[in-house]
N, C-alpha and C positions, 0 to 999 in steps of 0.2 A: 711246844704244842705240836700234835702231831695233825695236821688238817687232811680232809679229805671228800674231794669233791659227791653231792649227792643225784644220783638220779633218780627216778620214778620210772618202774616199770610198771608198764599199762600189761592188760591182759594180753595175753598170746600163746602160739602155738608154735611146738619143734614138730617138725613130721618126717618120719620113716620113709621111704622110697616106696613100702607097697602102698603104704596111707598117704602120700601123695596122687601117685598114680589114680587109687580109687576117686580122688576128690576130684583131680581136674584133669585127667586122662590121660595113656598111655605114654603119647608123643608131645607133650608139656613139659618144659624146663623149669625150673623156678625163676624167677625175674627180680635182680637186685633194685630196689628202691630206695635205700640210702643204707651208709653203712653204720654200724653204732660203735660204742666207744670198745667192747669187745671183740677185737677182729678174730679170725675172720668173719665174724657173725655181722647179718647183715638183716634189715627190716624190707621184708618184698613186699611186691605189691599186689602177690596173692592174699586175699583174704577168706576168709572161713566163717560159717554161723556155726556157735555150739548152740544144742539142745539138751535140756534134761526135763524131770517131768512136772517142774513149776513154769520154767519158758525157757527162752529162747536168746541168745547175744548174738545181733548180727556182727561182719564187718571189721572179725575177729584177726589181726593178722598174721601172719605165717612169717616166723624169723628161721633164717638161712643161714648157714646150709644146710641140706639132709642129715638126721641123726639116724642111728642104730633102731632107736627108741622113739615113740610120740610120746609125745609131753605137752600137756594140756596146763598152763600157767597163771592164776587168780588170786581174786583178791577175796578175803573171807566175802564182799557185799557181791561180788561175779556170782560165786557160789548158792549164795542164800536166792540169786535173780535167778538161776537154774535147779535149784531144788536140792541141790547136790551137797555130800560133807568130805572134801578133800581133805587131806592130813598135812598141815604144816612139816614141809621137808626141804631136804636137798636138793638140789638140779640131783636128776635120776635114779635118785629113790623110790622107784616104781610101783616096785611090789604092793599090794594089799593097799594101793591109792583109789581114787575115785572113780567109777565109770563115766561117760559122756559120751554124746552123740555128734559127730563132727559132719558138717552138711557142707559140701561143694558144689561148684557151677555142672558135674558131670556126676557124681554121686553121694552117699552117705557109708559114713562110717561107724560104727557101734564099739565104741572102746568100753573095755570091762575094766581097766583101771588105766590110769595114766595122768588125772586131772589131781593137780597139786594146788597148793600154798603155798609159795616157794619161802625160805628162809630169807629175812632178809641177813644182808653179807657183803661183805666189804671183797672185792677182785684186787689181790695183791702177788710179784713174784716172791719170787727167794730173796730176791734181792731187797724187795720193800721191805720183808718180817726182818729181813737182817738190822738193814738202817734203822726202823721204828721201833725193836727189839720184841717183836710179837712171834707167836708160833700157829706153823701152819694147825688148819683146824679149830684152833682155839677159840675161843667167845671172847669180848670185850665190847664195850657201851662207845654211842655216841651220841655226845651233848649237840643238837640242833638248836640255833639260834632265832631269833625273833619273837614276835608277842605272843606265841602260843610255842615257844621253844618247849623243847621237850627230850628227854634222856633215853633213848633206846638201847633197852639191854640186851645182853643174847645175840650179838651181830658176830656171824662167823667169818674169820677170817679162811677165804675160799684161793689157794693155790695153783698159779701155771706159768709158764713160762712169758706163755704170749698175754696176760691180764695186763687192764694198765689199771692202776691204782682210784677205785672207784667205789663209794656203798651204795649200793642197790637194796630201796623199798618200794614196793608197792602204793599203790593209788590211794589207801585205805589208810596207810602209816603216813603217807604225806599229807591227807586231808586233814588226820590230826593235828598233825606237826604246822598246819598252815606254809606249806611250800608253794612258792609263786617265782618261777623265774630259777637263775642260778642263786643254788648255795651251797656254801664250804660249811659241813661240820668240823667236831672237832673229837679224836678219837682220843682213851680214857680208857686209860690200862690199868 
């Protein structure tokens, strides 16, 4: 059995260096607030409101460090509370994604795409597809245990050096799945 631990990502934001700036101003650093299981990546304790044209999510957080790119991160129900129809993708499949409006302590931002559905996907090395016998990129299913267990298909296995061996779903895949606390799926090639 090949197991593998689950998290739940809650909604969030990657942000660019000038779309930070604009949020919470020139001479602002980002502020680490704990770090998560993908180093270097780190959850701060800037936060952000998105806007679209049905409302509004406050208290939105900003995960660190600075990317290239803003990335606006949801869950199909984020989406539908902001009016918005993001395209189930990859971390940084940007192109022809969603607009949103990003609101900080010091300004506002108008993003014309950038708000996703992120895939859910299992963070594994070279090293993991070796020993589990999977390939980068690929799809395979994981069976989720308990009274509303449930088989998610379509999980990509996402490559890099520094991953440590984790599948990442959303808020909306867990409320299904009835997630509470820690749990080890079970991955099903």
């Amino acid at each position: 059995m090949i197991s593998v631990v689950v998290e739940v990502s809650n909604r969030h934001v990657h942000l660019s260096q000038p779309e930070f700036q604009a949020l919470f101003g020139p001479d602002v650093s980002l502020h680490q607030l704990r770090l998560i299981s993908q180093t270097p990546q780190f959850a701060a304790v800037e936060t952000i409101t998105l806007q679209g044209p049905k409302g509004t999510i406050e208290n939105v957080r900003v995960v660190g460090p600075l990317r290239s790119d803003t990335q606006v991160e949801l869950a199909l129900n984020d989406a539908r509370c902001l009016g918005i129809n993001p395209p189930l993708r990859n971390s940084g499949e940007l192109s022809g994604s969603a607009g949103v409006t990003l609101i900080g302590p010091r300004g506002t931002v108008v993003l014309h795409q950038g708000a996703i559905i992120q895939r859910r996907h299992i963070h594994a090395t070279a090293d993991d597809c070796q020993r589990y016998g999977l390939q980068p990129d690929s799809m395979v299913r994981v069976r989720l245990p308990g009274d509303r267990g449930l088989i998610f298909d379509k999980v990509l296995i996402k490559t890099h050096p520094s991953y440590t061996w984790r599948l990442h779903i959303d808020t909306d895949e867990a409320k299904a799945a009835g997630i509470v606390g820690n749990v080890v799926g079970e991955v099903l090639i």
